[in-house]
N, CA, C and O of each residue as an XYZ file, in Angstrom:
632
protein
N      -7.440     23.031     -0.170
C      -7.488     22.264      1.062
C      -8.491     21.130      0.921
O      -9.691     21.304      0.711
N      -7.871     19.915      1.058
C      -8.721     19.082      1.218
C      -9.934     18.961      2.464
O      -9.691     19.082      3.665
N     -11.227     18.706      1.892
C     -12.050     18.382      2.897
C     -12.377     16.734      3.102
O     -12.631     15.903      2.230
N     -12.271     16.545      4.692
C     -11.652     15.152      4.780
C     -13.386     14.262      4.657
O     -13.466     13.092      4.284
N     -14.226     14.837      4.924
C     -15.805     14.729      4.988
C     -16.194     14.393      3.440
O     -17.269     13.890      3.116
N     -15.054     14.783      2.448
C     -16.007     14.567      1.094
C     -14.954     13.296      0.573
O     -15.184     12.839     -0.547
N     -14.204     12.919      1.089
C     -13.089     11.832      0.605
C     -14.191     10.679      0.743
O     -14.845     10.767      1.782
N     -14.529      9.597     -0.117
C     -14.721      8.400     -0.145
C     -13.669      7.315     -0.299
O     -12.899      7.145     -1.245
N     -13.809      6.522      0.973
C     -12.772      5.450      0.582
C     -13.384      4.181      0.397
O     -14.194      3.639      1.150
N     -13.029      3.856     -0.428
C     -14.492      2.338     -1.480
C     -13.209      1.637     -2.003
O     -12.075      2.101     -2.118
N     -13.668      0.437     -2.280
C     -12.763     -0.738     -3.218
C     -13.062      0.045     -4.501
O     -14.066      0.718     -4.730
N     -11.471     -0.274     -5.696
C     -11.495      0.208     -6.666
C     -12.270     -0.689     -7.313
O     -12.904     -1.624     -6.824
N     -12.142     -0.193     -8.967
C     -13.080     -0.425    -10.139
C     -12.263     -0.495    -10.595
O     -11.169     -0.155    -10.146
N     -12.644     -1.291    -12.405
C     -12.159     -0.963    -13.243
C     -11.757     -0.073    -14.360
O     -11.058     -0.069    -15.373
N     -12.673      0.795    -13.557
C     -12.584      2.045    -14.213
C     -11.489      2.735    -13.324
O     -10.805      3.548    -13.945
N     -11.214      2.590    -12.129
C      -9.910      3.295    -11.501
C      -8.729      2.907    -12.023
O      -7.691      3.490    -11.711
N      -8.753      1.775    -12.962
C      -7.161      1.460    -13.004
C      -6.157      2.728    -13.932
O      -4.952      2.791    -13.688
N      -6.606      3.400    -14.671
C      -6.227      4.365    -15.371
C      -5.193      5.258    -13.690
O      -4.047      5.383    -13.258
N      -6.467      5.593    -13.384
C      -6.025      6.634    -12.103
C      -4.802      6.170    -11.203
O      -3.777      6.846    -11.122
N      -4.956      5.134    -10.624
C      -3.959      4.162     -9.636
C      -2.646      4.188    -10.430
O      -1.626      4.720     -9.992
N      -2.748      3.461    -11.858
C      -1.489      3.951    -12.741
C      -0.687      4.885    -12.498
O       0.482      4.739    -12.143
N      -1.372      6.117    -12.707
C      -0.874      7.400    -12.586
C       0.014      7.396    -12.023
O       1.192      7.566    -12.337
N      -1.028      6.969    -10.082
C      -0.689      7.831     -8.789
C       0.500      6.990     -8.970
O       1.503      7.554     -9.406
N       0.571      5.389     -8.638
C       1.692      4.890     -8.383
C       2.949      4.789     -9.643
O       4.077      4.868     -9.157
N       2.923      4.655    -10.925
C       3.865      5.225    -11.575
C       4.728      6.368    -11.429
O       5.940      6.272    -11.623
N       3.994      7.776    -10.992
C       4.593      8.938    -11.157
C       5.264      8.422    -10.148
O       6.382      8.314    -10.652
N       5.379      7.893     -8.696
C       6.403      7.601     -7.888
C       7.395      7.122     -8.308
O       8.564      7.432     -8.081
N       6.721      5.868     -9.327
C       8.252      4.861     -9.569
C       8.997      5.288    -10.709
O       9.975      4.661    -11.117
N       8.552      6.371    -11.256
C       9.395      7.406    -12.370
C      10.860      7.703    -11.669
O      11.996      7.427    -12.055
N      10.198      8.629    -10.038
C      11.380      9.022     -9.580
C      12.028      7.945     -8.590
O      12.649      8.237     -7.568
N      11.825      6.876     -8.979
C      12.350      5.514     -7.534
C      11.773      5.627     -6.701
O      12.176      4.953     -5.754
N      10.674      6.368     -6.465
C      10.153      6.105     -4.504
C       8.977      4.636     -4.669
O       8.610      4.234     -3.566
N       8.662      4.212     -5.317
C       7.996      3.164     -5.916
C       8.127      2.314     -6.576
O       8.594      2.759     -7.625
N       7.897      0.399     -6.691
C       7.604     -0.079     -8.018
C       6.930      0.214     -8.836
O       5.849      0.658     -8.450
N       7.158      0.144    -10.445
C       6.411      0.314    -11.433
C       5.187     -0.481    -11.168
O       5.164     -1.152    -10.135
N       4.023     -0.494    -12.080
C       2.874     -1.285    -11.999
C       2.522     -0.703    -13.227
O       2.537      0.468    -13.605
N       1.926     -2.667    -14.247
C       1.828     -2.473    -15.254
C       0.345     -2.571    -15.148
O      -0.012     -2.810    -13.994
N      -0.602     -2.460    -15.989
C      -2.025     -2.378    -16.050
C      -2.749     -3.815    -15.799
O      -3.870     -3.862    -15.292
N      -1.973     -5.084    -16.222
C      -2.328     -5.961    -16.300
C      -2.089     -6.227    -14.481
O      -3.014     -6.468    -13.706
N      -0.762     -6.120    -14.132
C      -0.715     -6.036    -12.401
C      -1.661     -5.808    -12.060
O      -2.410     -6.763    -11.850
N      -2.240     -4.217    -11.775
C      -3.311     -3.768    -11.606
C      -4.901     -4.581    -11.334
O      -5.716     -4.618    -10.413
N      -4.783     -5.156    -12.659
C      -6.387     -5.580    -13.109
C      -6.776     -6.797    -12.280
O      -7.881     -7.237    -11.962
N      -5.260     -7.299    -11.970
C      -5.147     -8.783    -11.635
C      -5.464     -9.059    -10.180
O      -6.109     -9.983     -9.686
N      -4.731     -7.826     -9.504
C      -5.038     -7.426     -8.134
C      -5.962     -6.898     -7.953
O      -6.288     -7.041     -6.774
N      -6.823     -6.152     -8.646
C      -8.291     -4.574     -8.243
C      -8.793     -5.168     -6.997
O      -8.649     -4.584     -5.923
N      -9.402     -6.353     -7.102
C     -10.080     -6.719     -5.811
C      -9.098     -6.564     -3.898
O      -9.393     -6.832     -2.733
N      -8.217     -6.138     -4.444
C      -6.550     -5.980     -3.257
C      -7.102     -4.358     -3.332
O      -6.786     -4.008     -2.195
N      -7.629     -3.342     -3.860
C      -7.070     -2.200     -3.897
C      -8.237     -1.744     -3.191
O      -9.374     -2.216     -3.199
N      -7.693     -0.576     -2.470
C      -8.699      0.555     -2.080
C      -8.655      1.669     -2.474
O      -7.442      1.875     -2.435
N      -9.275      2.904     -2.972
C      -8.846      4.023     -3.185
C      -9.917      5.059     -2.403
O     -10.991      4.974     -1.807
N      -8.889      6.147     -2.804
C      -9.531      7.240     -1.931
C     -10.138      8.424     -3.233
O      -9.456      9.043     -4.050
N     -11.361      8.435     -3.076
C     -12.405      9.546     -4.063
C     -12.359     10.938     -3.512
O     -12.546     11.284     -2.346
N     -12.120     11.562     -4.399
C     -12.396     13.178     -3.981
C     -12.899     14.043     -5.037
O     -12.265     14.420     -6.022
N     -14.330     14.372     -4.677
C     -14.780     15.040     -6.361
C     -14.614     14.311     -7.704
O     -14.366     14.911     -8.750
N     -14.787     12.799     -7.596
C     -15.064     12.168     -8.413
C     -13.569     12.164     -8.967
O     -13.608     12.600    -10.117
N     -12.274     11.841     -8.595
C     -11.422     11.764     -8.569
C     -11.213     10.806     -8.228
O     -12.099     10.228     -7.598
N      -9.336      9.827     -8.573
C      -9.173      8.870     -7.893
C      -7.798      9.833     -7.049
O      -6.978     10.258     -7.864
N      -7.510     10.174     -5.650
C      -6.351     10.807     -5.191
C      -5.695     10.291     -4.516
O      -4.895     11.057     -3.980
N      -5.562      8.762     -4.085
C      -5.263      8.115     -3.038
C      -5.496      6.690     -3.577
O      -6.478      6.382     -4.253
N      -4.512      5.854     -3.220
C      -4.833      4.076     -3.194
C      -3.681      3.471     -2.482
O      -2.589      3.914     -2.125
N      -4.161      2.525     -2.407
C      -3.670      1.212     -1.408
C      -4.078     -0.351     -1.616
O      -5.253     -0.490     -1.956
N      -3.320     -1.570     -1.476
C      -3.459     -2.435     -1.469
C      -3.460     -3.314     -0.480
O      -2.490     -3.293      0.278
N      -4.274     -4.055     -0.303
C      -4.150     -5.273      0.982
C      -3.827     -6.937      0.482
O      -4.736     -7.750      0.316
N      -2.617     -7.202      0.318
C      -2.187     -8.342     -0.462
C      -2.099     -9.329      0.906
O      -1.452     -8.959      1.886
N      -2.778    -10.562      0.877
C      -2.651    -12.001      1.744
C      -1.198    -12.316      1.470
O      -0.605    -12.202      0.397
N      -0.816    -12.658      2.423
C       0.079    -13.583      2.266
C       0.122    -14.976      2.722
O       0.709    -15.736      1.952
N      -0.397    -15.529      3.875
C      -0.561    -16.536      4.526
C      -1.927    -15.993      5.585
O      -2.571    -14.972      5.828
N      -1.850    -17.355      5.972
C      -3.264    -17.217      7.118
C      -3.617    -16.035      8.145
O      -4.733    -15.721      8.559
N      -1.728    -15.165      8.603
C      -2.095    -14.535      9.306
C      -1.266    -13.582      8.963
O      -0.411    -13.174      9.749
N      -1.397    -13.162      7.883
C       0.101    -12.460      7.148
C       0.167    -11.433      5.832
O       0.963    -11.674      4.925
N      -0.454    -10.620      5.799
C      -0.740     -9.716      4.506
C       0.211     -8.158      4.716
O       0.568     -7.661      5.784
N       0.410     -7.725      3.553
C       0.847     -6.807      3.068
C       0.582     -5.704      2.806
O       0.065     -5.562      1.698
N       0.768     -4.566      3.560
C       0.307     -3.141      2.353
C       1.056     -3.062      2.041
O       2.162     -3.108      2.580
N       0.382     -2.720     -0.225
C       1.386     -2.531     -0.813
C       0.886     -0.986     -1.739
O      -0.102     -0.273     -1.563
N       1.905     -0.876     -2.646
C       0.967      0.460     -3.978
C       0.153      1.512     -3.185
O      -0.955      1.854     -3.599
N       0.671      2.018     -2.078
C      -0.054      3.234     -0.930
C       0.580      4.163     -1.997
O       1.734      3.992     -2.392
N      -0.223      5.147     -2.439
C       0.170      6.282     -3.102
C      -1.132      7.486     -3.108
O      -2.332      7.448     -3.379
N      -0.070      8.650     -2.608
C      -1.336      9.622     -2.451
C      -0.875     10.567     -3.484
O       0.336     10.662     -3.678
N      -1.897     11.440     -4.327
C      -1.760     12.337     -5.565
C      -0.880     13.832     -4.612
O      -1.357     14.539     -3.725
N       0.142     13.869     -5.078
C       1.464     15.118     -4.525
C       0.480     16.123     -3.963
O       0.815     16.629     -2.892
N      -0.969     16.604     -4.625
C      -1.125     17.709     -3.988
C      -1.785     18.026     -2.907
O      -1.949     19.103     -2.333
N      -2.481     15.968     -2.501
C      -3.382     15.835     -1.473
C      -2.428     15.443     -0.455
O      -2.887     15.085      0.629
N      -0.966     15.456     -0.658
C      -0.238     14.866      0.766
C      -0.207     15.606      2.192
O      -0.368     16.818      2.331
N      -0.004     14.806      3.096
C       0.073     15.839      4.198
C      -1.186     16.274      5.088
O      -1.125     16.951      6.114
N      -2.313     15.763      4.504
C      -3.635     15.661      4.735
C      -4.301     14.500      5.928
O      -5.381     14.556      6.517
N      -3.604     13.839      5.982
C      -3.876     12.638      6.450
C      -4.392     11.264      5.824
O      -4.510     10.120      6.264
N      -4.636     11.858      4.651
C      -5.454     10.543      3.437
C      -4.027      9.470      3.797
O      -4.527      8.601      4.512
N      -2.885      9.219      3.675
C      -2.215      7.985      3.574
C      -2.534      7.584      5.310
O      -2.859      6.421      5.549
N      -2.449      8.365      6.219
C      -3.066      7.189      7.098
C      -4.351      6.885      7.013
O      -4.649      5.696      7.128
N      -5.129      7.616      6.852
C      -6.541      6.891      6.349
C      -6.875      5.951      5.841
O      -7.851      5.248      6.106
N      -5.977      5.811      4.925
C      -6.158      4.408      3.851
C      -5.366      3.451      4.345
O      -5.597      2.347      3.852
N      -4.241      3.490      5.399
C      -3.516      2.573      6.012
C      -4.026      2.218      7.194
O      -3.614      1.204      7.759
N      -4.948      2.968      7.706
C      -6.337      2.810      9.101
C      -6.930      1.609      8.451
O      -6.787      0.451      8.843
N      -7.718      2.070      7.255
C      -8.462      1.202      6.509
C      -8.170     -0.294      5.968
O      -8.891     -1.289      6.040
N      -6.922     -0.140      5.422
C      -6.709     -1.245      5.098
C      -6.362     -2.521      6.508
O      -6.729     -3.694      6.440
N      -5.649     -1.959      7.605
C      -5.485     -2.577      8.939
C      -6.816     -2.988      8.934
O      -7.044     -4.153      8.607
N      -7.789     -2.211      9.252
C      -8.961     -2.398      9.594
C      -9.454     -3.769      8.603
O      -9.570     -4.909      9.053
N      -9.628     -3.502      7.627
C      -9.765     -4.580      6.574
C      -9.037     -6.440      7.052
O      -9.603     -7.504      7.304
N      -7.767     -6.079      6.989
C      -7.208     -7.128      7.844
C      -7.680     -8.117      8.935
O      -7.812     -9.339      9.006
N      -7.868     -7.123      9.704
C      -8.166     -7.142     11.103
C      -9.781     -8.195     10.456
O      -9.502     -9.365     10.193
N     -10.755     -7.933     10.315
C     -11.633     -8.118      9.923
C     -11.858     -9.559      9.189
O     -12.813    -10.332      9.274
N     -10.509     -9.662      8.352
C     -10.240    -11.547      7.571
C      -9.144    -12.359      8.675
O      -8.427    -13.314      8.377
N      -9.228    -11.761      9.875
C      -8.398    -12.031     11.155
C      -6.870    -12.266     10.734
O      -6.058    -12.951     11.355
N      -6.712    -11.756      9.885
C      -5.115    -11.371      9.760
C      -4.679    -10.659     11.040
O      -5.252     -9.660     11.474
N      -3.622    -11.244     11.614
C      -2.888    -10.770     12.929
C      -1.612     -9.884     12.828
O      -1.040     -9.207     13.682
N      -1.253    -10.181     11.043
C       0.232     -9.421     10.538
C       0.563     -8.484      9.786
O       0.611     -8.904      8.630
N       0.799     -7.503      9.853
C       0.426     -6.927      8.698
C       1.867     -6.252      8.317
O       2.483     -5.635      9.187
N       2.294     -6.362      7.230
C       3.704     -6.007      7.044
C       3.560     -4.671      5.811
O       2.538     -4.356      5.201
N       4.955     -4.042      5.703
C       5.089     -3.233      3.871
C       6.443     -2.844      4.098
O       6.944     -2.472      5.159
N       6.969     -2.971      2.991
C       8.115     -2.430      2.534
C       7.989     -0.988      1.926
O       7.073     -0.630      1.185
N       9.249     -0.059      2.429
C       8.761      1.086      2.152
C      10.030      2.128      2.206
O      10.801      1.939      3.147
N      10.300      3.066      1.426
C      11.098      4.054      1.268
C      11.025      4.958      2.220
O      11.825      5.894      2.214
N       9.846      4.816      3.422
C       9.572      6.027      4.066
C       8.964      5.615      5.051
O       7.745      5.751      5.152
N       9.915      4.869      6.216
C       9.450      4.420      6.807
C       9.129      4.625      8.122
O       8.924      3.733      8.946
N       9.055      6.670      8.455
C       8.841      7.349      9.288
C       7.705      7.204      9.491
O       7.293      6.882     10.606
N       6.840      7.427      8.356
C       5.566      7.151      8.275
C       4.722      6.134      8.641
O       3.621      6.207      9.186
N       5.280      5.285      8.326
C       4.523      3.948      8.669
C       4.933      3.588     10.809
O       4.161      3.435     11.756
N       6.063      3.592     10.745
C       6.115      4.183     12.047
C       5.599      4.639     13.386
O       5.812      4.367     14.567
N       4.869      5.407     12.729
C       3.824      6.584     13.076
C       2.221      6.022     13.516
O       1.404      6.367     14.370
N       2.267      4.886     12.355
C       1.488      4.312     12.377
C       1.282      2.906     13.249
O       0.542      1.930     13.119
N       2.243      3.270     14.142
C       2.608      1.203     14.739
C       3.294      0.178     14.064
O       3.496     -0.954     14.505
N       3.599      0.568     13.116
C       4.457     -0.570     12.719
C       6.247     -0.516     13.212
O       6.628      0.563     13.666
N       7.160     -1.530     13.123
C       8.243     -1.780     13.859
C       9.142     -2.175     12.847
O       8.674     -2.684     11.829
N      10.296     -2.028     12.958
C      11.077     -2.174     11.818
C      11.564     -3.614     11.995
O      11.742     -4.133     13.096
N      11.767     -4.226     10.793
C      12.485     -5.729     10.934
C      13.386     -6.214      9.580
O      13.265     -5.562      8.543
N      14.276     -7.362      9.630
C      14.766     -7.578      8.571
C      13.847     -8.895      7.659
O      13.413    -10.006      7.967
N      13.853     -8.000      6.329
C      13.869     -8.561      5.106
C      13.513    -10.276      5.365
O      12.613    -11.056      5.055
N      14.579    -10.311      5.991
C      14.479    -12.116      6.635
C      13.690    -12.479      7.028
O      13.360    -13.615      6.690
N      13.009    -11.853      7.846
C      11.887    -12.568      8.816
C      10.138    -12.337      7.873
O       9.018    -12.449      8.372
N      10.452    -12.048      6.636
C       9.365    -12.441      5.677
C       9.803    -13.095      4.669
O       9.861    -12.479      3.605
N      10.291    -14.697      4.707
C      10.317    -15.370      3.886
C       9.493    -15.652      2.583
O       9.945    -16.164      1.559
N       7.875    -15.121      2.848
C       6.810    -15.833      2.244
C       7.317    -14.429      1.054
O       7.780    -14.781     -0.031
N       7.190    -12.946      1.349
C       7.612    -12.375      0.748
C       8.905    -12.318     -0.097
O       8.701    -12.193     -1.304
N      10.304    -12.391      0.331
C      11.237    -12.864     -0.492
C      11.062    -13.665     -1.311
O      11.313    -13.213     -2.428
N      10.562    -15.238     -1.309
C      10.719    -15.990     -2.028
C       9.614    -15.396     -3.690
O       9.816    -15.450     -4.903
N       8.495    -14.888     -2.823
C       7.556    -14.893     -4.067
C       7.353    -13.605     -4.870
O       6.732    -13.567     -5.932
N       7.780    -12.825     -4.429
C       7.814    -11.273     -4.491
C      10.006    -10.492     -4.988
O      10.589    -10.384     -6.066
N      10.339    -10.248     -3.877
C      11.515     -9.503     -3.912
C      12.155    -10.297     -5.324
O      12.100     -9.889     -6.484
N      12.695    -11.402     -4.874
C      13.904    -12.725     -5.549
C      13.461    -12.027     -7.214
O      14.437    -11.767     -7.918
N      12.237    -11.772     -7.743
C      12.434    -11.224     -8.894
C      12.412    -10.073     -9.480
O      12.328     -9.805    -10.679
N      12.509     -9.246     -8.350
C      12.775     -7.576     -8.380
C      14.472     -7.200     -8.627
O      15.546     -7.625     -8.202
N      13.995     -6.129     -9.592
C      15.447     -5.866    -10.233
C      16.329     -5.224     -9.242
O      17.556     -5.186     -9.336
N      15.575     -4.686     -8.219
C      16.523     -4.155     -7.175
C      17.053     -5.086     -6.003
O      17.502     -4.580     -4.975
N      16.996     -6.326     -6.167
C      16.847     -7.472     -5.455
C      18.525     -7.441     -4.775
O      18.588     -7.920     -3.642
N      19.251     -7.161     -5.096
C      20.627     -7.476     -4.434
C      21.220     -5.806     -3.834
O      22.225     -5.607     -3.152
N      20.428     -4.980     -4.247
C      20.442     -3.252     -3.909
C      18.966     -2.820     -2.993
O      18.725     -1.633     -2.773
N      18.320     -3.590     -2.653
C      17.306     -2.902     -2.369
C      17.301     -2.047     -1.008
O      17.967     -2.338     -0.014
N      16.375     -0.857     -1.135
C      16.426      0.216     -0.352
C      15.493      0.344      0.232
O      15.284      1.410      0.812
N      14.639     -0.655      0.285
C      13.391     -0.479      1.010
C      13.361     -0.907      2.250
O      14.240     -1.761      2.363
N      12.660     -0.714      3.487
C      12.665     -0.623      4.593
C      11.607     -1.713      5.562
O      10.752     -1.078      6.179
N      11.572     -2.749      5.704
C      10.425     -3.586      6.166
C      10.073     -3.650      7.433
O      10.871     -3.831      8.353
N       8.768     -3.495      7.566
C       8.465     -2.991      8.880
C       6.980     -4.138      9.097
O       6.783     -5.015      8.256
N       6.251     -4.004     10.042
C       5.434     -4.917     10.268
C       4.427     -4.561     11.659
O       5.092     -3.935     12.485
N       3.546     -4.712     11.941
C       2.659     -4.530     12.923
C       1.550     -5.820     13.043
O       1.014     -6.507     12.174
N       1.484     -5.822     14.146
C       0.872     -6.751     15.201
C      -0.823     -5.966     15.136
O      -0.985     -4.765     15.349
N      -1.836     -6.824     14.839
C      -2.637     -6.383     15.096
C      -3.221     -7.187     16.275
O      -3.137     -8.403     16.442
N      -4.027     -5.980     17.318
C      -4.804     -6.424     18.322
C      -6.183     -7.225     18.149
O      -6.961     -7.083     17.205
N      -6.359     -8.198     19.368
C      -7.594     -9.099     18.519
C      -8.874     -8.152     19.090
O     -10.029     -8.407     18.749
């Protein structure tokens, strides 16, 4: 059982990128995720948050800009045995919060599971109405004419 009192949630390192690998690969092994190559990773770290447990990495998340009032969670992945805990809203609290904070008003993610996010305030919408994303992001994803992901978006309060 996780204890939610010993979880640290801190910006990653470079020493987390090993860990983040892991978490978010083992997803995109079975399709619930994009792959992410190390160099991705390294390029973004300053985007990532993760969640510490016993000197562990068990949890991460990304907060990608998109425009002035317009960012992304992306790479939310919690380790299979910490799910269910509450750590993925934690880190999706956090990262809002984060947002909120560089007065981002938008906060969007695409997602396989989008009960969850849901849950969390966000609203479902089409694909369309994030241009900034399509053009720079999806258009070169291999799942680009199949994709199964679910886009949703929330309004943050000022």
């Amino acid at each position: 059982m996780l204890q939610e009192h010993a979880v640290k949630l801190r910006e990653a390192r470079t020493t987390d990128v090993p860990q983040i690998l892991e978490l978010v690969n083992q997803y995109a092994q079975k399709k619930e995720m994009l792959p992410l190559s190390p160099q991705a990773v390294f390029s973004r770290l300053r985007h990532f948050m993760v969640a510490e447990y016993k000197g562990r990495v068990i949890g991460c998340g990304s907060l990608q800009i998109f425009w002035d009032d317009l960012a992304e969670i992306r790479s939310l992945a919690i380790a299979a045995e910490h799910q269910g805990n509450g750590l993925g809203s934690l880190l999706v609290r956090h990262l809002l919060e984060l947002a909120g904070d560089l007065c981002i008003r938008r906060v969007f993610t695409l997602t396989l599971h989008p009960k969850f996010f849901e849950k969390l305030g966000f609203v479902r919408i089409q694909h369309s109405e994030l241009p900034q994303k399509v053009w720079s992001d999806c258009i070169h994803c291999s799942y680009y004419l199949q994709c199964r992901e679910v886009a949703l978006i929330r309004t943050l309060s000022d």
